[in-house]
PDB file of N, CA, C and O in Angstrom:
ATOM      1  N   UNK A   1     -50.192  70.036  61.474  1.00  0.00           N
ATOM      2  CA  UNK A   1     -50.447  71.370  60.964  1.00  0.00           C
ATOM      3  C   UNK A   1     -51.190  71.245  59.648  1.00  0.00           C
ATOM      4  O   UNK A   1     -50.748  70.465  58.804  1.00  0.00           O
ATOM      5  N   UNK A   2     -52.224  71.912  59.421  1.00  0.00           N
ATOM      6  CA  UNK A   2     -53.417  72.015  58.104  1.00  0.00           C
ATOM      7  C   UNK A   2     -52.721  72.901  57.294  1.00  0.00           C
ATOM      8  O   UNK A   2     -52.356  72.383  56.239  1.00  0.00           O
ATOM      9  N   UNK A   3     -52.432  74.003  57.431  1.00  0.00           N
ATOM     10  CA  UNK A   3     -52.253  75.228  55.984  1.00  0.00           C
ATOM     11  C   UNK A   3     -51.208  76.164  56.618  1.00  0.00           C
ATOM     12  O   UNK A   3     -50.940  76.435  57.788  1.00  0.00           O
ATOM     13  N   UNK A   4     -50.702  76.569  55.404  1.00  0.00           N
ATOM     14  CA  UNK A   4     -49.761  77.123  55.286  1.00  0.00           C
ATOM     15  C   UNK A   4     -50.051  78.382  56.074  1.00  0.00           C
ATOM     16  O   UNK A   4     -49.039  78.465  56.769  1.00  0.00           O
ATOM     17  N   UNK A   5     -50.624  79.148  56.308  1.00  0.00           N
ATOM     18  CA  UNK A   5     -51.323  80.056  57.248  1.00  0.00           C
ATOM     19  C   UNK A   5     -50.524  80.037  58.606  1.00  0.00           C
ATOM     20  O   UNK A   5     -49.712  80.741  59.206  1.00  0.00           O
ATOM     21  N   UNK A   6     -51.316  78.637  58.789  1.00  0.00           N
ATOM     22  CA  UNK A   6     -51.039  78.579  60.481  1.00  0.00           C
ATOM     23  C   UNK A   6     -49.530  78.980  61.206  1.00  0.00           C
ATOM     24  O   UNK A   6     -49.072  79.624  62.149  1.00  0.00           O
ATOM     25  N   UNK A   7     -48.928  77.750  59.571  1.00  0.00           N
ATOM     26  CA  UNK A   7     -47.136  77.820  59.892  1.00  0.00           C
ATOM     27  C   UNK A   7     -46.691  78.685  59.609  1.00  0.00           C
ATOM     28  O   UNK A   7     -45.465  78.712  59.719  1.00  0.00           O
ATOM     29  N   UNK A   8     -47.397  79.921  59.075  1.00  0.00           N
ATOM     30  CA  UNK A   8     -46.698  81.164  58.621  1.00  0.00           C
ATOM     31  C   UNK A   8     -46.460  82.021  60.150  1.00  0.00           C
ATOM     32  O   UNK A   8     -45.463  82.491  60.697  1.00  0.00           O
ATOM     33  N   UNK A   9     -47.963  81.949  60.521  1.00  0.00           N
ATOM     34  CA  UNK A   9     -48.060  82.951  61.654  1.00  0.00           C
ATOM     35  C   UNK A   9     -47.038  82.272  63.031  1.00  0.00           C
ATOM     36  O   UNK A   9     -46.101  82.853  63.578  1.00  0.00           O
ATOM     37  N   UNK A  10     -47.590  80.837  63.357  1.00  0.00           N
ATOM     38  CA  UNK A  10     -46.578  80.729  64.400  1.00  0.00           C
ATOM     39  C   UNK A  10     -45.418  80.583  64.410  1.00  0.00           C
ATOM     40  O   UNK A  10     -44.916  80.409  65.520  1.00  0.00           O
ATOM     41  N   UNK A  11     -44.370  80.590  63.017  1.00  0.00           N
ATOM     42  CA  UNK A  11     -43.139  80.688  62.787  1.00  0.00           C
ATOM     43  C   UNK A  11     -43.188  82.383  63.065  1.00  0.00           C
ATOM     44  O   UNK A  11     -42.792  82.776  64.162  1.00  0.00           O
ATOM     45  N   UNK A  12     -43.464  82.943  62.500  1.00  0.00           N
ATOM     46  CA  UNK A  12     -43.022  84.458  62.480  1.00  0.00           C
ATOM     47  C   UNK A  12     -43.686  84.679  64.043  1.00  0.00           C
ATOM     48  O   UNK A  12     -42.945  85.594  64.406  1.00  0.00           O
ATOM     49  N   UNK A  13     -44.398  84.492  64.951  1.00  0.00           N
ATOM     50  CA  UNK A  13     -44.757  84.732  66.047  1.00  0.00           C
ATOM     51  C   UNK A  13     -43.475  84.278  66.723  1.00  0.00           C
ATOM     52  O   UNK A  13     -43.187  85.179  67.510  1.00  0.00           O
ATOM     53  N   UNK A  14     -42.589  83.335  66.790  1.00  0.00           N
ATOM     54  CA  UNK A  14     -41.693  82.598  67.349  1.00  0.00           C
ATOM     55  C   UNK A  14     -40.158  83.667  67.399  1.00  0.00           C
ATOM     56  O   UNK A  14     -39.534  84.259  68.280  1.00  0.00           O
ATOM     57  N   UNK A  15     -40.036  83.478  65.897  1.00  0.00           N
ATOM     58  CA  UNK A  15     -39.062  84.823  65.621  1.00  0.00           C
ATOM     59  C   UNK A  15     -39.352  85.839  66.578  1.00  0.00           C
ATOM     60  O   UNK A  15     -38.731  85.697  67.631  1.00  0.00           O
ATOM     61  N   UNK A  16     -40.041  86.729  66.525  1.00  0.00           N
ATOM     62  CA  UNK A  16     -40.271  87.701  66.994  1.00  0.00           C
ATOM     63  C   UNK A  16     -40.950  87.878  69.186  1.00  0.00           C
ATOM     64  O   UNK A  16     -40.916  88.871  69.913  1.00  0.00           O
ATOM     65  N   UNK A  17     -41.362  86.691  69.437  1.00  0.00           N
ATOM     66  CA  UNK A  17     -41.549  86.781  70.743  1.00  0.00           C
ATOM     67  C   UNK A  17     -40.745  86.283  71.492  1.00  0.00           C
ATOM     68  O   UNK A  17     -40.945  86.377  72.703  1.00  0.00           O
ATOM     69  N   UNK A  18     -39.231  85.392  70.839  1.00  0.00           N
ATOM     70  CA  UNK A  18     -38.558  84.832  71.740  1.00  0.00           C
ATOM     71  C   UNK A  18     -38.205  85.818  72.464  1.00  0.00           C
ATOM     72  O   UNK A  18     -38.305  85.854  73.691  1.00  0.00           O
ATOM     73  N   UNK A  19     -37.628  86.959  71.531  1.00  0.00           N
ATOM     74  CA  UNK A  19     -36.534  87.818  72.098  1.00  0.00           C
ATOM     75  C   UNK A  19     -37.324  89.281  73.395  1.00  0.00           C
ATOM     76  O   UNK A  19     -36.590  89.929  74.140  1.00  0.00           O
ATOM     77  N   UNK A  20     -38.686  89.449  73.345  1.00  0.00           N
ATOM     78  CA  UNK A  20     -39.770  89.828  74.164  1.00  0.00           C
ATOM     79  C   UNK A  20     -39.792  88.755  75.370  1.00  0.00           C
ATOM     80  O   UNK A  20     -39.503  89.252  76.458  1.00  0.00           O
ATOM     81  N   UNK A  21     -40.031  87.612  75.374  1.00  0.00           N
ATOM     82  CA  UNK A  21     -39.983  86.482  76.056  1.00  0.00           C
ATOM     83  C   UNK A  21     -38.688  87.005  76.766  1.00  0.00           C
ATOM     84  O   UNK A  21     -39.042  87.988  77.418  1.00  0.00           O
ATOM     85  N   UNK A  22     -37.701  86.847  76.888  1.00  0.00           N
ATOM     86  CA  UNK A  22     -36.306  86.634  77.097  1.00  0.00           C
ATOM     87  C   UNK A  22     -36.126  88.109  77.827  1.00  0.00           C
ATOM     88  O   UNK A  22     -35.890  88.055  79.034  1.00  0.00           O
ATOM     89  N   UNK A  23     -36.204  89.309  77.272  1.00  0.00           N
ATOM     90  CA  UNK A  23     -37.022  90.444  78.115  1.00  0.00           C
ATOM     91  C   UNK A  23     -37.646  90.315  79.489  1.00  0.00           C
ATOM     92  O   UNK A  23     -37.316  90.809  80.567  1.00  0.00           O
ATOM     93  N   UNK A  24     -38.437  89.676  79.217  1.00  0.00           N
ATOM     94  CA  UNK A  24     -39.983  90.011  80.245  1.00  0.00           C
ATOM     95  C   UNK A  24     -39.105  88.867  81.532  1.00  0.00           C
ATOM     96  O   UNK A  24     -39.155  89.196  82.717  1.00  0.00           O
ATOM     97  N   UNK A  25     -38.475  87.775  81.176  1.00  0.00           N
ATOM     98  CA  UNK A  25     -38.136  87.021  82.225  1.00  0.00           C
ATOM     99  C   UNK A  25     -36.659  87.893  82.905  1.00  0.00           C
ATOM    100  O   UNK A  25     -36.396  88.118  84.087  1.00  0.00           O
ATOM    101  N   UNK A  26     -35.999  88.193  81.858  1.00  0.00           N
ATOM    102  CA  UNK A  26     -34.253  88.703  82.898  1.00  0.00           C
ATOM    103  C   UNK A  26     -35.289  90.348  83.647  1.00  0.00           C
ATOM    104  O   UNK A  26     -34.838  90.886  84.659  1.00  0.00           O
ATOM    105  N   UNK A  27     -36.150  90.717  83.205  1.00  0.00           N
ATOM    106  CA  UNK A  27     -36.571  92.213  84.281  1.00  0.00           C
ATOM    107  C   UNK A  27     -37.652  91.871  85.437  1.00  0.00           C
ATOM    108  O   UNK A  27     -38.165  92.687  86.204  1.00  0.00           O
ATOM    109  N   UNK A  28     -37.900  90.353  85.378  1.00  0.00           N
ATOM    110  CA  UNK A  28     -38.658  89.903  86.243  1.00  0.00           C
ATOM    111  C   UNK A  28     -37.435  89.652  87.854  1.00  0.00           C
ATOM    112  O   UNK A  28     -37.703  89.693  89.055  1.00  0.00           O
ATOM    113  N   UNK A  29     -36.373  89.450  87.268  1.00  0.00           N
ATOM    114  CA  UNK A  29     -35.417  89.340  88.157  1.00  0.00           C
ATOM    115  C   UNK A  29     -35.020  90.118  89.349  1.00  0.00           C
ATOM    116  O   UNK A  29     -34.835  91.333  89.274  1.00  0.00           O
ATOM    117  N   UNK A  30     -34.857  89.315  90.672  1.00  0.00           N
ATOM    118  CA  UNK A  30     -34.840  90.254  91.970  1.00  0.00           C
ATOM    119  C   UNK A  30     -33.122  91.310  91.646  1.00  0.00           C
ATOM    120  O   UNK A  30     -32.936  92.273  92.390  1.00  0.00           O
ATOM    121  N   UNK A  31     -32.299  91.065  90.801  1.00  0.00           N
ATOM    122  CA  UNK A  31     -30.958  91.032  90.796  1.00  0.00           C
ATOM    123  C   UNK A  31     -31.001  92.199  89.840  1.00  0.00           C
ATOM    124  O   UNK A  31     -30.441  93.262  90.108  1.00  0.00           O
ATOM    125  N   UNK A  32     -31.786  91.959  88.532  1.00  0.00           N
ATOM    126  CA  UNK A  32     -31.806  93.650  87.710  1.00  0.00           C
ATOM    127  C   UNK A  32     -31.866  94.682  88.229  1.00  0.00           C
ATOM    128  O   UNK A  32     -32.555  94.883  89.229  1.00  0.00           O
ATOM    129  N   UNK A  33     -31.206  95.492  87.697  1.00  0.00           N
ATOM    130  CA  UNK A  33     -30.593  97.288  88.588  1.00  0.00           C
ATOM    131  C   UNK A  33     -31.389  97.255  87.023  1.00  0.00           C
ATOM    132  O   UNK A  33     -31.465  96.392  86.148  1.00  0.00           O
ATOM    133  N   UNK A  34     -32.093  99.083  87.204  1.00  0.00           N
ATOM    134  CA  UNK A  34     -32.576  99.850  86.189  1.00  0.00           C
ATOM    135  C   UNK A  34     -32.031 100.437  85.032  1.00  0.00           C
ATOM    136  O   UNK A  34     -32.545 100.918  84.022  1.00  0.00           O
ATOM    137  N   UNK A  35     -30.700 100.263  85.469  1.00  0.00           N
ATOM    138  CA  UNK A  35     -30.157 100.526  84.466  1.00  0.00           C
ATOM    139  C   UNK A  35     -29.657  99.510  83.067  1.00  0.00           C
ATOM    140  O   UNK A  35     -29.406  99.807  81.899  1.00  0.00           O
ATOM    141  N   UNK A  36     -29.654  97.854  84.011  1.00  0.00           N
ATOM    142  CA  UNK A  36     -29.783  96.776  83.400  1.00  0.00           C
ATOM    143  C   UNK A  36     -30.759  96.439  82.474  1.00  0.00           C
ATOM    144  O   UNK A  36     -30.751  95.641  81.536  1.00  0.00           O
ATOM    145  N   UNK A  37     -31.732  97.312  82.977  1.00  0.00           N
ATOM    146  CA  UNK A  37     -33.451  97.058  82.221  1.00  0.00           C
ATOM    147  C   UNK A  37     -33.405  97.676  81.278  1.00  0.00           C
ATOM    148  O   UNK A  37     -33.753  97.162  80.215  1.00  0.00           O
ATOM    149  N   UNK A  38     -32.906  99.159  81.340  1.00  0.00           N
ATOM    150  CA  UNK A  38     -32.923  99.494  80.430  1.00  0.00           C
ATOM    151  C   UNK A  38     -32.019  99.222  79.127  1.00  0.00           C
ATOM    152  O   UNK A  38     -32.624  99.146  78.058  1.00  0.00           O
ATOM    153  N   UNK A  39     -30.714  99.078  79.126  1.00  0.00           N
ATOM    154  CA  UNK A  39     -30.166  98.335  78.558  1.00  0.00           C
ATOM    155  C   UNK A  39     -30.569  96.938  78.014  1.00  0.00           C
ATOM    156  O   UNK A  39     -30.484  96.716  76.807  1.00  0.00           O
ATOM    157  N   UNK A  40     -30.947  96.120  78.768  1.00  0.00           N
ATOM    158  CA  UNK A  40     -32.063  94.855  77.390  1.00  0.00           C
ATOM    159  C   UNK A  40     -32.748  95.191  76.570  1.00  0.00           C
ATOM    160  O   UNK A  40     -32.820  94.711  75.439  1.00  0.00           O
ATOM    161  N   UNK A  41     -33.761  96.649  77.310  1.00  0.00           N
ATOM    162  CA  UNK A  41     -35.146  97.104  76.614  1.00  0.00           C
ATOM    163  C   UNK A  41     -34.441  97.273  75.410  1.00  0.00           C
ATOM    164  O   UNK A  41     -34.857  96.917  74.307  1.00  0.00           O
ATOM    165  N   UNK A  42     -33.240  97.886  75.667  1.00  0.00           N
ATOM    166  CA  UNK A  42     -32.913  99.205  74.161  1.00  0.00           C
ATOM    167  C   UNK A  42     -32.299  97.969  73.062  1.00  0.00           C
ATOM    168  O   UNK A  42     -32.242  98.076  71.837  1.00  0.00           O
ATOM    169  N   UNK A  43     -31.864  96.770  73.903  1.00  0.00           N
ATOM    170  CA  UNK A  43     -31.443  95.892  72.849  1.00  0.00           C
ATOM    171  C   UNK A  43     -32.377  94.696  72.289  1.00  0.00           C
ATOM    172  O   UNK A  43     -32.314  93.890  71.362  1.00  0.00           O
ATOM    173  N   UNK A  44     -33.143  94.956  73.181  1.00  0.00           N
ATOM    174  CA  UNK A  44     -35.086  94.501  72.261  1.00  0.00           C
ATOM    175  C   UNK A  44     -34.989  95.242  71.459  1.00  0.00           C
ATOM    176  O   UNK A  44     -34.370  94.906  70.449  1.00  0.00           O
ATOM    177  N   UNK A  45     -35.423  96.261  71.532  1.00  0.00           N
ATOM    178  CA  UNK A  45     -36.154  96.996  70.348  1.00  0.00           C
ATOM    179  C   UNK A  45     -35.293  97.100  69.256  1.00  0.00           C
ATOM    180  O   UNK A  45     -35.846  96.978  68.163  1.00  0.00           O
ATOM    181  N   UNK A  46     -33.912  97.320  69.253  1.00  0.00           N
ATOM    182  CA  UNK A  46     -32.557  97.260  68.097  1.00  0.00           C
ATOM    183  C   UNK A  46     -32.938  95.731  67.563  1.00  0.00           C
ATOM    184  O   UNK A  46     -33.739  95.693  66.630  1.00  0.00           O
ATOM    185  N   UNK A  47     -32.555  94.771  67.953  1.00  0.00           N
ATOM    186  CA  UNK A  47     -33.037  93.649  67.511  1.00  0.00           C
ATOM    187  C   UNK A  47     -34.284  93.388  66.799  1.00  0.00           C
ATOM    188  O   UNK A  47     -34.162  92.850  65.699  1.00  0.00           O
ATOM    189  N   UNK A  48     -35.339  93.634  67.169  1.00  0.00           N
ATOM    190  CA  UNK A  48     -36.512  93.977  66.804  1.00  0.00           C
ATOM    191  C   UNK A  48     -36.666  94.880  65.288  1.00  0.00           C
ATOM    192  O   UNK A  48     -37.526  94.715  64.422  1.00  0.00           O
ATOM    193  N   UNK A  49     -35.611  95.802  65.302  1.00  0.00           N
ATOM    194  CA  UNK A  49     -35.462  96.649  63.785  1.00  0.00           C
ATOM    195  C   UNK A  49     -34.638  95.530  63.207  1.00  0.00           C
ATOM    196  O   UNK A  49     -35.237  94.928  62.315  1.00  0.00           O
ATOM    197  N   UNK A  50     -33.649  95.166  63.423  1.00  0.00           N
ATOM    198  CA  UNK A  50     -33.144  94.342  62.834  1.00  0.00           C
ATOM    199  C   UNK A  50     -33.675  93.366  61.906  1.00  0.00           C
ATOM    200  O   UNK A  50     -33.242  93.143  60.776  1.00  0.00           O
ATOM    201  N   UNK A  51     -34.937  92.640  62.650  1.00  0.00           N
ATOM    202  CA  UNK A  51     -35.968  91.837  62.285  1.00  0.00           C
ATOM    203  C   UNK A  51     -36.398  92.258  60.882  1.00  0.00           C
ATOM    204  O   UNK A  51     -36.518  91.589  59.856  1.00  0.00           O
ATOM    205  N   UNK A  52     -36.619  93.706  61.154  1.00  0.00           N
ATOM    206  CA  UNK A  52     -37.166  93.700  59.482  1.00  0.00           C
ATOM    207  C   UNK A  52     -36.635  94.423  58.226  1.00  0.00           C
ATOM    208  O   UNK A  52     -37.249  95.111  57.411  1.00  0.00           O
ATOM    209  N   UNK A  53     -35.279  94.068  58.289  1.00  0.00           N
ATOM    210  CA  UNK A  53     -34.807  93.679  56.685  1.00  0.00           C
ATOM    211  C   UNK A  53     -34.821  93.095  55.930  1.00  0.00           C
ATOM    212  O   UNK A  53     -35.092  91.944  56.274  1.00  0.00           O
ATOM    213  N   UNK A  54     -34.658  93.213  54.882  1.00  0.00           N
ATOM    214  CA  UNK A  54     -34.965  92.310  53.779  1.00  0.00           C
ATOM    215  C   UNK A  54     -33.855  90.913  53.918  1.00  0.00           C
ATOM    216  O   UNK A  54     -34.228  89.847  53.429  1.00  0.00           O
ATOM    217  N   UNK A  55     -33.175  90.957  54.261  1.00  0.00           N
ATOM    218  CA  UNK A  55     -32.206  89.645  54.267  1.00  0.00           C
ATOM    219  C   UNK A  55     -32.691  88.633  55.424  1.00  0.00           C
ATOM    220  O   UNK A  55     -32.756  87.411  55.291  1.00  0.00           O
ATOM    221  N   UNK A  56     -33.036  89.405  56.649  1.00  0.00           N
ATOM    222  CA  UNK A  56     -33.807  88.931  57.929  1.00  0.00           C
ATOM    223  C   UNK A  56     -35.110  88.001  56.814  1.00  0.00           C
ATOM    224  O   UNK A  56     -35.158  86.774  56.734  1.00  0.00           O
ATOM    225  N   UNK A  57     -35.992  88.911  56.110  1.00  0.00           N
ATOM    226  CA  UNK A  57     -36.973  88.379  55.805  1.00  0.00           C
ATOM    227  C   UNK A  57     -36.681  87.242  54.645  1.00  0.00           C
ATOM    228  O   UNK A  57     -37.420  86.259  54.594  1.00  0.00           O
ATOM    229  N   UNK A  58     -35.962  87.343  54.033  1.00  0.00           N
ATOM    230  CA  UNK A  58     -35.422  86.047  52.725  1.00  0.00           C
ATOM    231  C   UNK A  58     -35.160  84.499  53.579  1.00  0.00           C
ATOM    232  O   UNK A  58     -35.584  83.358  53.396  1.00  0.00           O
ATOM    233  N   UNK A  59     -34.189  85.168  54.639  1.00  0.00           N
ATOM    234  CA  UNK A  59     -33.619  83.576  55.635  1.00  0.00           C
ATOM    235  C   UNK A  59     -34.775  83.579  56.426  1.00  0.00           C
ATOM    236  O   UNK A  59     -34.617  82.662  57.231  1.00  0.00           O
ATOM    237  N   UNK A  60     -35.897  84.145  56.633  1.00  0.00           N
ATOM    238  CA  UNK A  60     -37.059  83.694  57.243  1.00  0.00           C
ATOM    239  C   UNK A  60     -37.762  82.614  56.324  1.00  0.00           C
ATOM    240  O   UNK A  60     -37.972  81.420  56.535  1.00  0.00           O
ATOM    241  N   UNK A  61     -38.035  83.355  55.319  1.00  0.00           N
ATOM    242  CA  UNK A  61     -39.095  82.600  54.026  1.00  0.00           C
ATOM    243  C   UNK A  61     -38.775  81.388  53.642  1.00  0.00           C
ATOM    244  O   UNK A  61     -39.465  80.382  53.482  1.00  0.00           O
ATOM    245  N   UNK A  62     -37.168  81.677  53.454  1.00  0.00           N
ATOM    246  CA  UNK A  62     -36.174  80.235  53.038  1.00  0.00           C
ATOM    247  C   UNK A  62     -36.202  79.066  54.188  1.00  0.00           C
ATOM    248  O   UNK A  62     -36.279  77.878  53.875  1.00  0.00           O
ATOM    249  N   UNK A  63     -36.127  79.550  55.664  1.00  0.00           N
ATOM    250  CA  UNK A  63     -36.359  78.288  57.110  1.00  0.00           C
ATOM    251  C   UNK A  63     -37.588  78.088  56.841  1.00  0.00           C
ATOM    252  O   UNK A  63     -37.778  76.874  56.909  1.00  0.00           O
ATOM    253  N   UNK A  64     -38.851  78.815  56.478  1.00  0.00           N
ATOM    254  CA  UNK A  64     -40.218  78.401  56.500  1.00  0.00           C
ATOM    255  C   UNK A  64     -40.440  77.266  55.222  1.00  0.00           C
ATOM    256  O   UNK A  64     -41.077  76.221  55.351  1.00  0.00           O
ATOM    257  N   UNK A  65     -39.921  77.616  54.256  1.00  0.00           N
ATOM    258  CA  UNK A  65     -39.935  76.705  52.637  1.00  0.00           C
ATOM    259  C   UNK A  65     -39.571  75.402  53.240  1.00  0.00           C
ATOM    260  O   UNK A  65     -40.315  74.426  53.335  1.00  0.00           O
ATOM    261  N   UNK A  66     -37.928  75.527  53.772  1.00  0.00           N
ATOM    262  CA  UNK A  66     -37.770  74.073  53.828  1.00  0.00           C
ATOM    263  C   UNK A  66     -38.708  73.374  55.217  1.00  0.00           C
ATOM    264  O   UNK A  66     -38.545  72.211  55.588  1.00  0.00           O
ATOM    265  N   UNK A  67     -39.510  74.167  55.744  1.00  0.00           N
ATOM    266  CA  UNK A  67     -40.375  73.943  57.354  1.00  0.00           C
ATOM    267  C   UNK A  67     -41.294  72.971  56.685  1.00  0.00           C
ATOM    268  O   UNK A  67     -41.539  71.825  57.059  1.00  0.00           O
ATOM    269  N   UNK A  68     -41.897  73.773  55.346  1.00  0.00           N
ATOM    270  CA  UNK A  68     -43.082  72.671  54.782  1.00  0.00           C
ATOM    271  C   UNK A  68     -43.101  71.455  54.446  1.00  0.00           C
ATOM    272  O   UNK A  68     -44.030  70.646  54.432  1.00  0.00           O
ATOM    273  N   UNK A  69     -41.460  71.309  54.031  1.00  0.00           N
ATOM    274  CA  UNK A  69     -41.424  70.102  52.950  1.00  0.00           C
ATOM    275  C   UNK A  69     -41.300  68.924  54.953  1.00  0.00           C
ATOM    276  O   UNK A  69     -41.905  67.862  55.099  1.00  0.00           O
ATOM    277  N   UNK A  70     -40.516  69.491  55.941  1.00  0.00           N
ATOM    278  CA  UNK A  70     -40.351  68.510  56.948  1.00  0.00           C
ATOM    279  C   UNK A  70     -42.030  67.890  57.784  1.00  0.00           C
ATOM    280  O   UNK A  70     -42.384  66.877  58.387  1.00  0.00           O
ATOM    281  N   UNK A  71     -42.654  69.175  57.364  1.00  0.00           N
ATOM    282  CA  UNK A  71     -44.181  68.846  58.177  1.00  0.00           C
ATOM    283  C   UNK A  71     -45.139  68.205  57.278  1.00  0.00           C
ATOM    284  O   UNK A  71     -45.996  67.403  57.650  1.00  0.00           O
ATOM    285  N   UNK A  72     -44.987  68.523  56.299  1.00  0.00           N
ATOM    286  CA  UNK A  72     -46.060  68.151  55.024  1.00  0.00           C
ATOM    287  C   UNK A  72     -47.191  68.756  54.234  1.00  0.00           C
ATOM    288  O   UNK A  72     -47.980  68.250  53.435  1.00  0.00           O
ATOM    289  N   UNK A  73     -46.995  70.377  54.829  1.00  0.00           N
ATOM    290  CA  UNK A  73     -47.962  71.552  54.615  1.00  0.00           C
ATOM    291  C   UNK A  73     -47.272  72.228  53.101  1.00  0.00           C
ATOM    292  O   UNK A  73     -46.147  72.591  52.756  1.00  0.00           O
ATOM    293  N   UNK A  74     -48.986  72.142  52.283  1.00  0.00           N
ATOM    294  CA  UNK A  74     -49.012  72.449  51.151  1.00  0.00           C
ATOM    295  C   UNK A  74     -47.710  74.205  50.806  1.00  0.00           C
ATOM    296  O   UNK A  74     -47.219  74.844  51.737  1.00  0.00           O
ATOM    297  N   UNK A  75     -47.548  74.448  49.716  1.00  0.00           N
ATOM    298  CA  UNK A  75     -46.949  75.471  49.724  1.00  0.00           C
ATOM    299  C   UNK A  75     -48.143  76.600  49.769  1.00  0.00           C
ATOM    300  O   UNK A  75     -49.265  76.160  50.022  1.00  0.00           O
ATOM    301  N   UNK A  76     -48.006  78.068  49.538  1.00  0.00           N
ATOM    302  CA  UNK A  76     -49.246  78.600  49.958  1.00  0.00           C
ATOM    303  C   UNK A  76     -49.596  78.656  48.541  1.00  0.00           C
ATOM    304  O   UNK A  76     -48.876  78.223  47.641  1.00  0.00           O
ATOM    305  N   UNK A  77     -51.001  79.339  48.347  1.00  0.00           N
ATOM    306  CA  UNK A  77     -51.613  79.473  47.078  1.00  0.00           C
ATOM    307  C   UNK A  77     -52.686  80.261  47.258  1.00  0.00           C
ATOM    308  O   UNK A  77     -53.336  80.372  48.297  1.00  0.00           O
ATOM    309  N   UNK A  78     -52.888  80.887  46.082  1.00  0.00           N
ATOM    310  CA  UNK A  78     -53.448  82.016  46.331  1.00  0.00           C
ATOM    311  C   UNK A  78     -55.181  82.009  46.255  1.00  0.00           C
ATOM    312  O   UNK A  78     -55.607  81.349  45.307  1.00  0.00           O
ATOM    313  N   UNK A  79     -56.335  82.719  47.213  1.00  0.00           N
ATOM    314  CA  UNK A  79     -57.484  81.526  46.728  1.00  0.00           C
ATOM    315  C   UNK A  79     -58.385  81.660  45.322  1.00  0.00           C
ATOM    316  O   UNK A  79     -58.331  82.640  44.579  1.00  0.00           O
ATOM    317  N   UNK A  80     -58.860  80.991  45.199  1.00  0.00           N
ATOM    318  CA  UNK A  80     -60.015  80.894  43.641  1.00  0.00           C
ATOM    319  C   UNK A  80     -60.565  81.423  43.526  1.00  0.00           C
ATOM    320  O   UNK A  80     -61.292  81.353  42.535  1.00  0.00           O
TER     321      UNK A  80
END
C-alpha cells in the first residue's frame, strides 16, 4: 500500500460493505420468506446509522492509526 488515501478508502469501504455484502447474499437465498428480507433490510440500514457516530468514527480512526504503523503507510498530511 503507497498512501494513506488508499488505506483510508478501502478500510472505510470494508466497514461499511461487509454488512451490504452479508444482505445481498442471505436475500439471494431460495429459503428467505419476505418478511425475512425485510427484516435484514431494516437491520442494514439501523446498522448503517449506527455507523455514523462519533464513537463509531474515533474506534474507526484509532483501528486505521494503528493499520499504518503494521503496513508502513506514512501518516496523512496535508498537501504543499
Amino acid at each position: 500500500m503507497a498512501s494513506f488515501d488508499f488505506l483510508c478508502c478501502v478500510s472505510l469501504s470494508y466497514e461499511t460493505l461487509r454488512y451490504t455484502d452479508f444482505l445481498s447474499k442471505s436475500l439471494q437465498q431460495r429459503t428467505m420468506s419476505a418478511s425475512e428480507g425485510q427484516y435484514l433490510a431494516k437491520l442494514t440500514v439501523t446498522t448503517h446509522q449506527k455507523l455514523r457516530s462519533n464513537k463509531t468514527y474515533e474506534d474507526f480512526w484509532e483501528k486505521l492509526d494503528r493499520t499504518l504503523d503494521t503496513v508502513g503507510v506514512s501518516e496523512p498530511a496535508l498537501p504543499q
